[in-house]
BAKE-121944 format. One record per residue: residue in three letters; x negated, y negated, z of N, C-alpha, C in turn. Coordinates in steps of 0.02 Angstrom, whole numbers, plus 50000, padded with zeros to 5 digits. Layout:
AlaXYZXYZXYZ;...
//
This chain:
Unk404535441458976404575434458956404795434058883;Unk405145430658856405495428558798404845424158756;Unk404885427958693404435426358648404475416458641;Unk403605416558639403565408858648403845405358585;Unk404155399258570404205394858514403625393058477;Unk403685393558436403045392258400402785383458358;Unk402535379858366402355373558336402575372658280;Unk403245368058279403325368458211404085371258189;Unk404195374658230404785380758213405495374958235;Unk406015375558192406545372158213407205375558220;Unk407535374758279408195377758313408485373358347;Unk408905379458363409595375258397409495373358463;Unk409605368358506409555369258585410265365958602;Unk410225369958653410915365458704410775360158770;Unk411075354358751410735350358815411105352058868;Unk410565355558930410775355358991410685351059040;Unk410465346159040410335340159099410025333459057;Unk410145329059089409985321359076409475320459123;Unk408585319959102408345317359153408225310159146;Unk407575304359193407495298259162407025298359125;Unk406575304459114406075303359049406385307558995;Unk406875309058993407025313158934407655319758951;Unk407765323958889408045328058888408075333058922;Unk408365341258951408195347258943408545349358912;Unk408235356758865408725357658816408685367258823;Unk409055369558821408995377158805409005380158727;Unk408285381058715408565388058648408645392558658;Unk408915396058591409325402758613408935409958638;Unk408355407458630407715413258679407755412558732;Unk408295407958774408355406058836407865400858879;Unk407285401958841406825396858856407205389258871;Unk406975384058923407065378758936406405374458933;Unk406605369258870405985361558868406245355758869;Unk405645350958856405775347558872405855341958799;Unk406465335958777406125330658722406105326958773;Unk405395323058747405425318958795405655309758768;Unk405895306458811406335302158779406315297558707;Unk405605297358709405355294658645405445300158569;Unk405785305058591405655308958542406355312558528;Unk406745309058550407475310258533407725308458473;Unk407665299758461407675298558384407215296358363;Unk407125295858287406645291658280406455283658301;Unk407145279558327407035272658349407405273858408;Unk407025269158459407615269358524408415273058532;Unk408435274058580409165275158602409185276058666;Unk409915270558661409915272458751410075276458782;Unk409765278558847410195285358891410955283158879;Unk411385279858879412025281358886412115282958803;Unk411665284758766411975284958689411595292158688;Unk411095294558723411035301958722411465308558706;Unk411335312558671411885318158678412035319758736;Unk412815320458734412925324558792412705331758818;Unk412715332758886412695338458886413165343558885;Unk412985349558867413545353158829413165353758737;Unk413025349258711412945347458648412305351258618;Unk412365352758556412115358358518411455353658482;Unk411065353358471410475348758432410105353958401;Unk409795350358332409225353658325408605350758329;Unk408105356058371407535353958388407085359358353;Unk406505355258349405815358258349405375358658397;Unk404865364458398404175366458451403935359858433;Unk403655359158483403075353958471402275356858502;Unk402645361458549402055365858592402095364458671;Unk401425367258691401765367658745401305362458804;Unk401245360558840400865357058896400905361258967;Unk400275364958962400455370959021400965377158995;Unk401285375959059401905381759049402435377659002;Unk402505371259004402955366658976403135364758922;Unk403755370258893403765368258797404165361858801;Unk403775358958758403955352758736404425353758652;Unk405025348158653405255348958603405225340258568;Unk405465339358508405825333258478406455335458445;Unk406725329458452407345330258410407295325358349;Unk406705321758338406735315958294406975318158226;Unk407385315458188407495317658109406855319158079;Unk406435312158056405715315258039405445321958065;Unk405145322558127404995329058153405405334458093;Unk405905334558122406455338858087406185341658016;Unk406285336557973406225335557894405495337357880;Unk404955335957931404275337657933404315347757924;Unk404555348457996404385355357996404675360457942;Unk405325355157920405545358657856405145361157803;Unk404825353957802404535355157749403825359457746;Unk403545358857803402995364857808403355370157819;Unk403785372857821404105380557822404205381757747;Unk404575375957722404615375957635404005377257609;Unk403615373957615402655375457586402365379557607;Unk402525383757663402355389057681402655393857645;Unk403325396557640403515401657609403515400457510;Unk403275394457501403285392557425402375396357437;Unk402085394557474401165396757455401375406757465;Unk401525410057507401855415957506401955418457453;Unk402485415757438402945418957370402445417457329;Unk401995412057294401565411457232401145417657259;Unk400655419857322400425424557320400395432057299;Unk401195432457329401465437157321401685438857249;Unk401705435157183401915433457126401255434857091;Unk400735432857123400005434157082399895440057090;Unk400155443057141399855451857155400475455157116;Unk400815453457097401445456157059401355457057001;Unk401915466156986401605468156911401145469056879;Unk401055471956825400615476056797399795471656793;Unk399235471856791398625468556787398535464156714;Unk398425460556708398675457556640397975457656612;Unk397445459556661396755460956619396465468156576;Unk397245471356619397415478856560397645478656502;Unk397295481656453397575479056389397875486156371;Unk398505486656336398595492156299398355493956239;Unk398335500356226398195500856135398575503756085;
//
């Protein structure tokens, strides 16, 4: 089985089908989810204004319901998970920056 998506994580999917509650979309783990229609944009849109299928989007995990990964495509979402990936690897790197180099409570003489 192809490693699960993780909450949060944002990629590419390809839409493969138009259903009436929503999207299916493939990422490139091969995995198939689901957005579900409310979560395409952030304000309405109609099925005939949906991406086509064929069409490349980027989505985020949202998780899963059962076996069932759920995705969004909403911009917010989007800009959200960005930004916890950004604050995530910014809290990292300061960690990694405090354990860095010489002990500054060593004094030379």
């Amino acid at each position: 089985m192809a490693e699960q998506l993780t909450k949060w994580s944002v990629t590419a999917g390809t839409v493969i089908h138009h259903m009436h509650y929503g999207l299916r979309v493939q990422i490139p783990s091969g995995e198939i989810g689901v957005v579900d229609r409310v979560y395409i944009d952030d304000g309405y849109v109609n099925p005939a204004d949906w991406p086509v299928i064929g069409s490349v989007i980027a989505v985020v995990g949202a998780g899963y319901a059962g076996p069932q990964l759920r995705l969004s495509s909403r911009p917010t979402h989007i800009e959200e998970a960005r930004d916890r990936m950004a604050d995530n690897h910014h809290s990292t790197t300061q960690a990694e920056a405090e354990d860095f180099g010489p002990d500054c409570r060593v004094r030379s003489s």
